[in-house]
Structure formats: C-alpha cells, structure tokens
C-alpha positions as CSV (number, residue, x, y, z in Angstrom):
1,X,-3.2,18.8,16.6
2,X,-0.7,20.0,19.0
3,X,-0.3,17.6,21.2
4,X,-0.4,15.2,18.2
5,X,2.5,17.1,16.6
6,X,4.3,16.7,19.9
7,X,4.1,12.7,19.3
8,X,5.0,12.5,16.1
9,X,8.4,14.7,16.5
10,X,8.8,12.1,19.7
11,X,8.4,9.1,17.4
12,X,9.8,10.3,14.4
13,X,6.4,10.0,12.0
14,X,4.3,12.6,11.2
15,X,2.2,10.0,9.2
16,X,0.2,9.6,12.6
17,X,-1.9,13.2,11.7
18,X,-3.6,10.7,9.3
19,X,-5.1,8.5,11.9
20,X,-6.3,11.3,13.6
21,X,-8.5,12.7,10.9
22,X,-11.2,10.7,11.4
23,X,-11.0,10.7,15.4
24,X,-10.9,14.7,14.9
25,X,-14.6,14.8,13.8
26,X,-15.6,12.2,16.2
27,X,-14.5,14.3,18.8
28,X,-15.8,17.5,17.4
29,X,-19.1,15.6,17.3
30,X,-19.1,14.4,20.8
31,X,-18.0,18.1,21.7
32,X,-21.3,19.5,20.1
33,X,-23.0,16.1,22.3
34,X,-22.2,16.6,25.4
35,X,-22.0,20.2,25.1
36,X,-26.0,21.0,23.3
37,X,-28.4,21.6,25.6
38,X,-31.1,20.0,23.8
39,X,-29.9,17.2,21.3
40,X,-33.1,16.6,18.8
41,X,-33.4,13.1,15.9
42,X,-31.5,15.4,13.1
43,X,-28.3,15.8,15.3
44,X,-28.1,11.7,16.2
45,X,-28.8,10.9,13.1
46,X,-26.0,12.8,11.8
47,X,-23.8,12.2,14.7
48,X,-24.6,8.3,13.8
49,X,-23.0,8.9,10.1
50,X,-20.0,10.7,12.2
51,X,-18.8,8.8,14.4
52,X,-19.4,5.7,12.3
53,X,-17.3,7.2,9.6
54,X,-14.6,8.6,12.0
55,X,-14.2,5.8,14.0
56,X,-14.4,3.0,11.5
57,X,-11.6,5.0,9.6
58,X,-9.1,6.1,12.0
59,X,-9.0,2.3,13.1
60,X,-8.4,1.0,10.0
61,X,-5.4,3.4,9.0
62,X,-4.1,2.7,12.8
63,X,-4.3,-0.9,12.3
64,X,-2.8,-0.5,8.6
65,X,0.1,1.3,10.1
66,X,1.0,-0.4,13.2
67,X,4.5,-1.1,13.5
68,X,5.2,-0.1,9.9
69,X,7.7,3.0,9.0
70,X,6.6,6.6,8.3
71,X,4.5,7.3,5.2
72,X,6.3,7.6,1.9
73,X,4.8,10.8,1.8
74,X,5.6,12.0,4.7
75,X,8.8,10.8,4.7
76,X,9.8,12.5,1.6
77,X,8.7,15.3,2.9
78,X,10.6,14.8,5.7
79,X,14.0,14.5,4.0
80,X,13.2,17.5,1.4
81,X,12.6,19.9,4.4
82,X,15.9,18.6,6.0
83,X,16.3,20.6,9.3
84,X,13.3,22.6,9.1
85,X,11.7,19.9,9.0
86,X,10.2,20.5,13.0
87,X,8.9,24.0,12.1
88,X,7.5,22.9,8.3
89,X,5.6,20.4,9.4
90,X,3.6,22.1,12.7
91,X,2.4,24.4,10.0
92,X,2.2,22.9,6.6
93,X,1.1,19.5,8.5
94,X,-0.7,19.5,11.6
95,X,-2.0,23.1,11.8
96,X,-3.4,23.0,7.7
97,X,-4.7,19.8,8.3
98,X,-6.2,21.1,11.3
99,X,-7.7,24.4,9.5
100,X,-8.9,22.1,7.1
101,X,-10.4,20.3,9.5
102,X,-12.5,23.0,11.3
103,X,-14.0,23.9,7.2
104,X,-14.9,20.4,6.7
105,X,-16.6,20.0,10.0
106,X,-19.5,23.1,8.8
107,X,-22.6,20.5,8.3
108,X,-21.8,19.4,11.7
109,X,-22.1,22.6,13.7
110,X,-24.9,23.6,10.9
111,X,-27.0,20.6,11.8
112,X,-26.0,21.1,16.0
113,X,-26.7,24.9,15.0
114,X,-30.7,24.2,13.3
115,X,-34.1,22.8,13.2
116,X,-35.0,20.5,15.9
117,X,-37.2,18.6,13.3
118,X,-36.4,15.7,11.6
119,X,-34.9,16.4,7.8
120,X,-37.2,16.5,4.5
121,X,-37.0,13.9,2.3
122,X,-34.2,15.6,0.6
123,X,-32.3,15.0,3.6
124,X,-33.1,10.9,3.3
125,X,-31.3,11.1,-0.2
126,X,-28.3,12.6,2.1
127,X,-28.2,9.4,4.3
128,X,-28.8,7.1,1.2
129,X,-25.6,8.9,-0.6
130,X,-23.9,9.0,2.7
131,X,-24.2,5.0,3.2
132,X,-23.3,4.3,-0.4
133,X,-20.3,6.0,-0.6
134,X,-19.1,4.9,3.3
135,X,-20.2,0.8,1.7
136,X,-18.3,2.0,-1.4
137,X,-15.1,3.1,0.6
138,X,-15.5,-0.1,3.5
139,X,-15.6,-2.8,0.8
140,X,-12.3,-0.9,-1.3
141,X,-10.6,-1.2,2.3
142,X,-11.3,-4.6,2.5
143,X,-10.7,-5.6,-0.9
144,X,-7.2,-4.0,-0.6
145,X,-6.4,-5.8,2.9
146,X,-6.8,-9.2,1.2
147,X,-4.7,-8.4,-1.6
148,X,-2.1,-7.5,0.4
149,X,-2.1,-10.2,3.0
150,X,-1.8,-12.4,0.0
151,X,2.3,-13.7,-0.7
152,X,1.3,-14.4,-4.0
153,X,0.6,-10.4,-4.5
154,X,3.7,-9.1,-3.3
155,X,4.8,-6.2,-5.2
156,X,1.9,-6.3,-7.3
157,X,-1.0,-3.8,-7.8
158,X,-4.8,-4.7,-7.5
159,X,-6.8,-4.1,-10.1
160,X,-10.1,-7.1,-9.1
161,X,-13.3,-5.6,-7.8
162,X,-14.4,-2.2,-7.0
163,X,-10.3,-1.3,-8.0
164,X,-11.2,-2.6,-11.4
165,X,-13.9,0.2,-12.1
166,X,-11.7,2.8,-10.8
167,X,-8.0,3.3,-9.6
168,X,-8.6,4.8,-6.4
169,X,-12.4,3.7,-5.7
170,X,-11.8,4.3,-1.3
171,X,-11.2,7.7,-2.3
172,X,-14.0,8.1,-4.3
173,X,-16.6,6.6,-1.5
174,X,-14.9,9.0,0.9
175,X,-15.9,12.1,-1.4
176,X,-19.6,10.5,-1.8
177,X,-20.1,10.0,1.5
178,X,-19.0,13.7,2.5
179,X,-21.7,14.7,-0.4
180,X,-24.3,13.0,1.5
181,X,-23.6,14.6,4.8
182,X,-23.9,17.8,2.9
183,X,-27.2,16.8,1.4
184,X,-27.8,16.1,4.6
185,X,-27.1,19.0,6.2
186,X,-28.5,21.3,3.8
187,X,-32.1,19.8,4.4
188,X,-31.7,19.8,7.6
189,X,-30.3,23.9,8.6
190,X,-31.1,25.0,5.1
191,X,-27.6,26.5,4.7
192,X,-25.7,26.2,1.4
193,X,-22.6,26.9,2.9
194,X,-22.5,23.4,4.2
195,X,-21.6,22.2,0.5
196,X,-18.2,23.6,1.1
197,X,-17.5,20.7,3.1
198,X,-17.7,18.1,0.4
199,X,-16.4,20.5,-2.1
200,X,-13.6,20.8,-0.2
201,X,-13.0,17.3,0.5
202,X,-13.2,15.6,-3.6
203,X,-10.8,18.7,-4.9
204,X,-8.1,17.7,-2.1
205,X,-8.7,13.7,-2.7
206,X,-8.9,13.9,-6.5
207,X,-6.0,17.2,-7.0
208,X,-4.2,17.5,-3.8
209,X,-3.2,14.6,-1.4
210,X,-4.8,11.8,-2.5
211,X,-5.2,10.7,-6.2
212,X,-2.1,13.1,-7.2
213,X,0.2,11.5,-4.7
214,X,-0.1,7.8,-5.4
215,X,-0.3,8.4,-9.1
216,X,2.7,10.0,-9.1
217,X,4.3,6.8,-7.0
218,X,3.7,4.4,-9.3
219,X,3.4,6.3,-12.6
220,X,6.2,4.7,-14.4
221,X,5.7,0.9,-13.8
222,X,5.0,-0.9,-17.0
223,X,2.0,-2.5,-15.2
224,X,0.3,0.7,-13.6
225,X,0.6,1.9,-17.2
226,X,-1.4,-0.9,-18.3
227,X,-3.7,-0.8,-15.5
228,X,-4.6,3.3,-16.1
229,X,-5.1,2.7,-19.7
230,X,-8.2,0.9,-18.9
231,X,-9.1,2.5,-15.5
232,X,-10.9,5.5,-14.8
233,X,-8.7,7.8,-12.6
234,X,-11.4,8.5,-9.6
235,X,-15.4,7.9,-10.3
236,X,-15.9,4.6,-11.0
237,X,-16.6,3.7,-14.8
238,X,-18.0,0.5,-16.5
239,X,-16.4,-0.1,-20.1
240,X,-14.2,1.0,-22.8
241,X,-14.3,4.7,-22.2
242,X,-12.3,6.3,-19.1
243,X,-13.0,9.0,-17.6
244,X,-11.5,10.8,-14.6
C-alpha cells in the first residue's frame, strides 16, 4: 500500500488503491503458499476461490479504468482535502484500506492456520455460496460492460437483467461470495471469528463505500427516481415489494 500510495501521488489518481484490492489477497494468499510448509486440499481449495476472485477483479476494474480520469470519488475527495490532500489520503486511503484489508483476510490465515482435512459438508455449502455470489457479481460486470459500450446508452442508466432485480446487484455477489468463504472457513478451522470477514465486507458495500456513494451520485435524476421506486436497494428482489 505504500508503494502504491507512491504511484498514485506520481500520477495524480488515488483511484488505483481500488485495483489493488483484489491483487492484495491474491498476494496475501500466495504469501501463505509459498511460505506453509505443508499445503493440504482445504488450503487450494480456498486459495482456488482467492485468487480466482482477486485476480478476475482487479483485471476488470484495471481494464475499466485504463486511460480514464480519477474516480469521481476520489476525486472529490481530492479537491475537498485541497493541500492535505498527500497526508489525508496515505491514511484515510491507502493505510485504512490496507487495515481493512489485513481484517478481511482472517478465513485465509484461519484456513492456512487449521485442519489438514478436507472441510465437512458445511464447508461444500461455503464453495456453493462462494460460486453463486462470484457468477452473481461476473454476469453484473458483464451486463454493465455491454450497456456501456453501447452509443445508444450514453448517459443512461441500466436497469435490464440482474440490474433489474436490484440496483447494485455486483455489489451484492461480492458480499455473497465473501459469506461463502466464511462458511468456508468456519468448517474448515472451526473459528467463528472468520465471520468478521464477510460482516465486515456487506456493512462497508451496503453503508460505507459502495451502495451510499453511487446512490448519492445519481439520486436526483428524474430516471434513477423511477428506477429505485421499483428496485430493491442491494439484495436482489422479484416483484412489487422492495426491500433493501
């Protein structure tokens, strides 16, 4: 996170800590890898869900961002912060995210940490979540890509597809999947601590930095209105009813 606070003051975009977030666990994970001196079928299976996660979405936001200006949120931060901006950020950017980081990571070293035996069945309904939610949050990606590579869409707002059943549907796999690594990890070490983790991670997407954030963006447009009357805020909903 240092060093990666070092680029972005070079470049001028502190927006880049969010391609690292995913690449941060996949190198925590190779750490605990190459580092174990015995690795046993519980800790590739849940490096597997770790690295595919990581990897598949710190690509996707580089790709996403190549070329393209700082974050809006980051760049408003930026300008509200003015010439304490440097100092603000190392802290309230890199090094929390980085914290938060290290929390989320606690199924991972729990799992590196346990049995060497495979995972009760308990731990199968982990890997079933976990693969649900990462689908759920891979097909909301690409459902968003197309919309926007569309002309015809410009300056419009998605609602087809998974975005139809909820307003913020990748954010919603992303929690799920981080649920099913607990799961995971709880059958596996036998630890409850490791539900922090996911915890953790749907409070800060549904109240903190995600949901809130984008809401707040668009919340006066006649035609996010419209779209939220009908739309459940986060988990996905089917019918008249909303819920958040």
């Amino acid at each position: 996170m240092v060093m990666l606070y070092l680029i972005a003051q070079r470049i001028h975009n502190n927006s880049i800590v969010d391609i690292a977030w995913g690449f941060g666990f996949v190198i925590t994970t190779l750490v605990l890898i190459f580092t174990s001196e015995i690795i046993n079928a519980s800790m590739l299976i849940l490096s597997f869900m770790i690295l595919l996660w990581g990897s598949r979405l710190s690509f996707y936001i580089f790709i996403g961002n190549a070329g393209k200006p700082e974050d809006f949120r980051y760049a408003n931060w930026r300008k509200d912060w003015g010439k304490r901006q440097p100092l603000i950020a190392f802290f309230k950017v890199f090094m929390l995210q980085g914290v938060i980081m290290w929390i989320i990571a606690l199924p991972i070293y729990s799992v590196f940490a346990g049995s060497d035996s495979l995972p009760a069945t308990g731990g199968l309904i982990g890997i079933i979540i976990f693969l649900s939610g990462f689908a759920f949050e891979v097909i909301a990606d690409s459902q968003m890509k197309k919309f926007r590579e569309n002309p015809v869409n410009k300056g419009k707002l998605i609602s087809s597809g998974l975005w139809n059943i909820s307003r913020h549907p990748n954010y919603f796999g992303e929690a799920a999947l981080w649920w099913g690594i607990g799961i995971y990890a709880f059958f596996v070490s036998g630890n409850w601590f490791v539900f922090i983790s996911p915890l953790i991670m749907s409070l800060l997407l549904r109240y903190v930095s995600g949901v809130p954030l984008l809401e707040e963006k668009y919340k006066n447009r006649p035609d996010f209105i419209a779209y939220a009357e009908k739309t459940s805020v986060f988990v996905p909903y089917i019918g008249k009813r909303k819920i958040s």
